[in-house]
N, C-alpha and C positions, 0 to 999 in steps of 0.2 A: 504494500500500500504506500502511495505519495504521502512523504509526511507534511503535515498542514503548517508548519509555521508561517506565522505572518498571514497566516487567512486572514483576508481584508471586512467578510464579515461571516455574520455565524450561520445566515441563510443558504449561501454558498460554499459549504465546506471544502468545496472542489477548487475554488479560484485562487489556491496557494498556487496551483499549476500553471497559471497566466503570470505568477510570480516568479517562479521559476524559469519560462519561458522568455519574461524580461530582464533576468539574472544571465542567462545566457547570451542575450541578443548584447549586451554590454561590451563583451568583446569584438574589436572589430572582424578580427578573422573568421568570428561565427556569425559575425553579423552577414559581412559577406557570402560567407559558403553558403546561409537558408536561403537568401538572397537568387543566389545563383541555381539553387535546387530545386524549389518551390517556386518565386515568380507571383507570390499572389497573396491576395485582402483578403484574409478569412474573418468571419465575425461568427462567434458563438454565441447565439441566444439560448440560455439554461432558465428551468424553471425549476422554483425551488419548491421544497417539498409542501411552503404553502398556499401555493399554486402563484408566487410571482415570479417574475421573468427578470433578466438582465441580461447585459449583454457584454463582451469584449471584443475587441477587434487587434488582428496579431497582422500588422502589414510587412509580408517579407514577398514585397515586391519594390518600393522604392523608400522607405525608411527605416526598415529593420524594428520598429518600435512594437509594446502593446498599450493598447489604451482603453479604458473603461469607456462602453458606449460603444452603438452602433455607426460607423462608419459606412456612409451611404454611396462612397465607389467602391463597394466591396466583388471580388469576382464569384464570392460563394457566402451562402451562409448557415449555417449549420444548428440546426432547433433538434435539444432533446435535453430531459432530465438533469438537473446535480448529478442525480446519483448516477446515470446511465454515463455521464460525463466521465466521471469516476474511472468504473468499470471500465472504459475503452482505455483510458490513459492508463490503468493498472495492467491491462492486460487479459483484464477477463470479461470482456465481451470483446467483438470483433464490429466494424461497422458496418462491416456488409449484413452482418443479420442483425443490427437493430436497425437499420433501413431498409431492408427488406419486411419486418417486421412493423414498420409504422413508428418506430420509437426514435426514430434518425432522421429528421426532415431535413431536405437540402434543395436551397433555394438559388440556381444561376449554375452557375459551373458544375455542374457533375464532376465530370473526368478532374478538374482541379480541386476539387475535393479528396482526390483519391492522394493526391500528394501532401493533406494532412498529415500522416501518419508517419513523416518524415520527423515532422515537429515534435509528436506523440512521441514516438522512438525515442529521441534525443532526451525529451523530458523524463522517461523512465531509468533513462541510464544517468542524471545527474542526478536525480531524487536517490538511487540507489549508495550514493557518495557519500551523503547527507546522512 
């Protein structure tokens, strides 16, 4: 499991991973390489377990940054659960079956969606450091 410090709040247990994710982008060599792998405006819309919503948006196509909030030239964006959020970044769900499933909605880019998992990756093997 991703360990949560620094969860930003308590509805979102998951959003220490968008921290993580901005602990990584800090370097410029990693900023560049998602940069160059990836190519794209993902925005997560999670809903929390008491049925509100937020969102982040992780641009690793021309600033390397994350920023709390929907960003509206996004190439994809991706609706499902805190917890199902979890689960994919921990490694135990896959996204192809909670989107197949109804639990993964994806909004613009498909196929650039698929190149999430590049980020997801990365996040599980620094969380493992920690």
């Amino acid at each position: 499991m991703i360990l949560r410090a620094n969860s930003t709040t308590a509805a979102y247990p998951s959003s220490a991973v968008f921290d993580i994710i901005n602990e990584e982008l800090q370097s410029p060599e990693a900023k560049k390489d998602f940069i160059k792998k990836v190519n794209g405006i993902f925005v997560f819309t999670l809903k929390s377990e008491a049925g509100e919503t937020s969102s982040w948006t992780i641009d690793l196509k021309n600033e390397g940054t994350v920023t709390v909030g929907a960003n509206e030239n996004r190439d994809v964006q991706l609706l499902l659960t805190d917890t199902d959020f979890q689960k994919l970044v921990d490694g135990k769900a896959q996204a192809q079956r909670l989107f197949m499933s109804g639990r993964l909605k994806v909004k613009g880019d498909v196929m650039k969606a698929t190149k999430v998992e590049v980020v997801l990756k990365n996040v599980k093997k620094s969380a493992s450091k920690l």
